[in-house]
C-alpha positions in Angstrom: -5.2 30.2 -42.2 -9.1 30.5 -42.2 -11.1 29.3 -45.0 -11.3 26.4 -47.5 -10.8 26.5 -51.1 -13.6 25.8 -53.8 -11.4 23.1 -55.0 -11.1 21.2 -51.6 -15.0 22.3 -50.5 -15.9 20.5 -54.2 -13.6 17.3 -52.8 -15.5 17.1 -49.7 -18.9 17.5 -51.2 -18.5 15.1 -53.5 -16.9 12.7 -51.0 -20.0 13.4 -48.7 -22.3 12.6 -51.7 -20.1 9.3 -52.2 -20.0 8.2 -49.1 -23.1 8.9 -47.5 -26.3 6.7 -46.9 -28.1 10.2 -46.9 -29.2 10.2 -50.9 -30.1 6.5 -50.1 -32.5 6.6 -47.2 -33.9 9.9 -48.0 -36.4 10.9 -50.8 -38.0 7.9 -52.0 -41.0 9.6 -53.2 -39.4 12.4 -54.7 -36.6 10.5 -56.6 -39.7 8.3 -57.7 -41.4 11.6 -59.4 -37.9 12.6 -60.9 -37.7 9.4 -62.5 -41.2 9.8 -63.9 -40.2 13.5 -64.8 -37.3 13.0 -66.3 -38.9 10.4 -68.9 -41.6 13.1 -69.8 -38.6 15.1 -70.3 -39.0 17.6 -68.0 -35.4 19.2 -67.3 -34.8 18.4 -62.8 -32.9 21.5 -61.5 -31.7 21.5 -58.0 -32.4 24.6 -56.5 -30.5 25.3 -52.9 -29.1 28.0 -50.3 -26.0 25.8 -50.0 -22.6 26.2 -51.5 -22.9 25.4 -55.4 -20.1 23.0 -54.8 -22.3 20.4 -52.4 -25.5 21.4 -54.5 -23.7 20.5 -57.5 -22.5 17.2 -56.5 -25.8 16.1 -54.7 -27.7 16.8 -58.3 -25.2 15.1 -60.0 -25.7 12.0 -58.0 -29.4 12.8 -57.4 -29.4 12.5 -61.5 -30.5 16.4 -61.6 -29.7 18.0 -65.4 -29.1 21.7 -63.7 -28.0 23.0 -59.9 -28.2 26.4 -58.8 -26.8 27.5 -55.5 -24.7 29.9 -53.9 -21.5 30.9 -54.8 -19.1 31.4 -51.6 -17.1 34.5 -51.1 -13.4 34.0 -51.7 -10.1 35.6 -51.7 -6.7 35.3 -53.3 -6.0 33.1 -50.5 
């Protein structure tokens, strides 16, 4: 078999996300402006050329209210 499904790309974004240092080393002046953003209540959307599942899970932990990425081809398999 070739290929992943959405539901185990979604378990291995989010376990990426959970996992990795990357959020937390990266982006300390830019989660700064979200935070100051986000009490203005401006609405943070994650916009990326990645699979909606990783994109998804970074903004959720990233504290995003929206993600837009893009949605893989799949098949029945």
């Amino acid at each position: 078999d070739v290929g992943l499904s959405r539901t185990r790309l979604a378990e291995y974004a989010k376990d990426f996300v959970t996992n990795g240092a990357l959020l937390e080393e990266q982006y300390a002046f830019t989660r700064a402006l979200f935070e100051v953003l986000d009490e203005l209540g401006y609405a943070l959307v994650l916009i990326s050329l990645g699979p909606l599942e990783l994109v998804h899970a970074i903004a959720e932990r990233m504290g995003f209210h929206h993600a837009i990425g893009n949605i893989i081809e799949t098949d029945e398999a």
